[in-house]
C-alpha positions in Angstrom: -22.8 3.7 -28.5 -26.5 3.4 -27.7 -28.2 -0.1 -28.2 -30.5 0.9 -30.5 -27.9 2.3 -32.9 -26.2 -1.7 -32.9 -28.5 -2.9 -35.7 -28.3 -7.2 -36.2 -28.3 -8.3 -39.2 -31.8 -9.4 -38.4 -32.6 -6.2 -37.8 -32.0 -4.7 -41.3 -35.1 -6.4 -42.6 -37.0 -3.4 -41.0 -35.1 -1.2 -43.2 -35.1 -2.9 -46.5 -38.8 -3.2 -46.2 -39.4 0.6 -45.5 -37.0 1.1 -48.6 -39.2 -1.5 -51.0 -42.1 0.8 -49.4 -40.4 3.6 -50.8 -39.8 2.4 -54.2 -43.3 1.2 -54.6 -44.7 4.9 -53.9 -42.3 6.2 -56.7 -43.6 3.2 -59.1 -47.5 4.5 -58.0 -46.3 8.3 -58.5 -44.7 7.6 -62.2 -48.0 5.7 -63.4 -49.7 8.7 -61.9 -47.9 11.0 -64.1 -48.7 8.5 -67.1 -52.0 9.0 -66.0 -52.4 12.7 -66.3 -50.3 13.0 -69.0 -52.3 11.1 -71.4 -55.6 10.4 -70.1 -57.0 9.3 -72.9 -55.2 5.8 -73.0 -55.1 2.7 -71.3 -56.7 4.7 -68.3 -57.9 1.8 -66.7 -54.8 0.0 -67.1 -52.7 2.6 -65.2 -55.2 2.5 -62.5 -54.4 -1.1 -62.0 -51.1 -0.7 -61.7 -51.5 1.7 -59.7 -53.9 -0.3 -57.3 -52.0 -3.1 -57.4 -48.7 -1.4 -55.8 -50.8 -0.2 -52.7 -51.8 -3.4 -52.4 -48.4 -4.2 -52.6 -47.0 -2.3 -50.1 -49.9 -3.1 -47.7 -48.5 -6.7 -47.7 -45.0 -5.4 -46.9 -46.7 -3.2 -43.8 -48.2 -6.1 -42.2 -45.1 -7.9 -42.6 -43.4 -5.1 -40.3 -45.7 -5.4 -37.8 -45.7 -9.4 -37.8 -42.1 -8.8 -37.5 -41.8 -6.1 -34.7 -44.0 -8.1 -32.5 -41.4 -11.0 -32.8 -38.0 -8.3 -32.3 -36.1 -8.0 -29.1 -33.7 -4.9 -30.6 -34.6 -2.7 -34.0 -32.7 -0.4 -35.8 -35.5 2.3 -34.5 -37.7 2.8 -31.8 -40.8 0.5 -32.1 -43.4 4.0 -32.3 -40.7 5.2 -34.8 -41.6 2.4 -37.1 -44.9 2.3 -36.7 -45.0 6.1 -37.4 -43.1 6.0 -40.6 -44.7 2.8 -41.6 -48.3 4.8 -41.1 -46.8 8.2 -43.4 -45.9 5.8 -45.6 -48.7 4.2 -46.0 -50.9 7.2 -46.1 -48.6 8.5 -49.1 -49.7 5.3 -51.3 -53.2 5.3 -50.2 -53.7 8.8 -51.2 -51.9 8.2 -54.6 -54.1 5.5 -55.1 -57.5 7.1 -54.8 -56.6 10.2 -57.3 -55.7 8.0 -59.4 -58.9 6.2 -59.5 -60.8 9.4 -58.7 -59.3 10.1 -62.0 -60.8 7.3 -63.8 -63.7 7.1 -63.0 -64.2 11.3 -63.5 -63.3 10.4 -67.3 -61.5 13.5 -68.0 -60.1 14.0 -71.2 -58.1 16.4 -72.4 -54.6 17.9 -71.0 -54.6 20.0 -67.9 -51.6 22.2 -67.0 -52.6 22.4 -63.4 -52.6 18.6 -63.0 -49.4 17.7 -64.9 -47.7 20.6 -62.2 -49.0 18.5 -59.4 -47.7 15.6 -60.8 -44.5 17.0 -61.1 -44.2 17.9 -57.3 -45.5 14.7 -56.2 -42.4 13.1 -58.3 -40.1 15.4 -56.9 -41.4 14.4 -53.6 -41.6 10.7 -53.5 -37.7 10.8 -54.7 -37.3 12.6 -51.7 -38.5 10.3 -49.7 -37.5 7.0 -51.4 -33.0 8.9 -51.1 -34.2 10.1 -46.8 -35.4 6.2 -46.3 -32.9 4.9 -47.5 -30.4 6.4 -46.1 -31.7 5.4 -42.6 -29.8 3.5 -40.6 -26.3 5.4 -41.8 -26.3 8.3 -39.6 -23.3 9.5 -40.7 -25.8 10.4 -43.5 -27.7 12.6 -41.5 -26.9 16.2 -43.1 -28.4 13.8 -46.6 -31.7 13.0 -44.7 -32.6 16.6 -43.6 -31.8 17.9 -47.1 -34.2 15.6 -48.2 -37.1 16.6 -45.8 -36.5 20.4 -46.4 -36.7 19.6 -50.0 -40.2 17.8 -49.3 -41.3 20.8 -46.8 -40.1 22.9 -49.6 -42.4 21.3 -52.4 -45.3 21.3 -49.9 -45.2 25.1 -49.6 -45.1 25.9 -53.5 -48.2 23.5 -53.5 -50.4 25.7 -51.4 -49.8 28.5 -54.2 -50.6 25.5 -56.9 -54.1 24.4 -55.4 -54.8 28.2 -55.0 -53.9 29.4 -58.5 -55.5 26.3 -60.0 -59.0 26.6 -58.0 -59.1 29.9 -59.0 -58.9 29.4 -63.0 -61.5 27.1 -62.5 -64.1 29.4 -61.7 -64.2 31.0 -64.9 -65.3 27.3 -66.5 -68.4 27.3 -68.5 -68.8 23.6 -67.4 -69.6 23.1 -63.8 -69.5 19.4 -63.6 -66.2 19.9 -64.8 -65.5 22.4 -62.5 -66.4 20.4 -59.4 -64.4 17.2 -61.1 -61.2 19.3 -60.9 -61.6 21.0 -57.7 -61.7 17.4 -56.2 -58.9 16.1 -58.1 -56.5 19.3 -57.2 -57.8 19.2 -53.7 -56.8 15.3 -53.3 -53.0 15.9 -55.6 -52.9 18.5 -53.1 -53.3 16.1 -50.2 -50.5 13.8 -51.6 -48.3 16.9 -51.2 -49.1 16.9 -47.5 -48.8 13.4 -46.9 -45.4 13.4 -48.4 -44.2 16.4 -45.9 -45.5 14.6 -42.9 -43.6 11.6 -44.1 -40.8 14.4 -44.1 -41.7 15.6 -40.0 -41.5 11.7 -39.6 -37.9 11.2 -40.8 -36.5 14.4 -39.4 -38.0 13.8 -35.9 -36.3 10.2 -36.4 -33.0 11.6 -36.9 -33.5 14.3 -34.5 -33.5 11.6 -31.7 -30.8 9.4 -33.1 -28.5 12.6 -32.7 
């Protein structure tokens, strides 16, 4: 057995802080569906939430690095955490700044488009929060890819999404509106692509731990 699949106790913190990581993102993706689904209400309170689990999960990242400078042996290679830590964080970030793109656009009303995209993006984040934690168990590998092609999956139907919902949008009367929306699906969009490169990150991981 290969060092680097021995994991000390010590060395599960890693782990359980990329899981917490995980859990925040889904937290940040539910308010996000709040959000769109009833924009109208407590806005700015969502947003807070919102804002307050990327900061969060910011604390938890700097704890991982304060921590892998100190670790002689990790349950992954140090550029594997740092990888997955960065997809991670790039996942929360973007959730983050829809959401307040979303508040500060005002939008009222319901959008079909947007409550799709929200949809994806919780479909996604589960995917993520069952592949992270199930690293570490490699006898749970077959589990982790399903989860990435499921992401990758989720990621392709959004291309069709943004491109469907761009295109009812030019037969708006309103083109403040208009350009509102096109930014908001454009970013939703983004946190689609985020998610399937946090995907590439955990399959490459279990590729080389194979």
């Amino acid at each position: 057995m290969r060092i680097r699949n021995i994991i000390l106790p010590e060395d599960q913190y890693f782990l359980e802080i990329f899981r917490e990581i995980s859990e925040k993102i889904v937290q940040a993706s539910s308010h996000l569906t709040e959000l769109i689904s009833d924009m109208n209400q407590h806005r700015g309170i969502t947003c807070q939430k919102i804002h307050q689990l990327e900061h969060e999960s910011d604390e938890l990242l700097r704890k991982i690095f304060a921590r892998l400078e100190e670790s002689l042996i990790t349950p992954l290679e140090p550029d594997e955490i740092h990888r997955l830590a960065k997809a991670l964080d790039d996942v929360i970030d973007i959730i983050d700044w829809v959401a307040h793109q979303i508040c500060n656009y005002q939008l009222i009303g319901t959008y079909p488009h947007l409550n799709t995209f929200a949809e994806f993006i919780s479909i996604s984040v589960a995917e993520i929060r069952e592949g992270v934690g199930l690293l570490g168990s490699w006898n749970e590998i077959h589990e982790i890819k399903n989860s990435c092609q499921n992401i990758n999956h989720v990621y392709n139907r959004s291309s069709d999404l943004l491109s469907s919902a761009v295109t009812e949008l030019f037969s708006m009367q309103d083109p403040i509106l208009l350009i509102k929306l096109k930014d908001i699906y454009e970013n939703l969009e983004e946190v689609l692509q985020e998610c399937n490169d946090v995907g590439h990150v955990l399959n490459e991981i279990i590729i080389r731990h194979t």
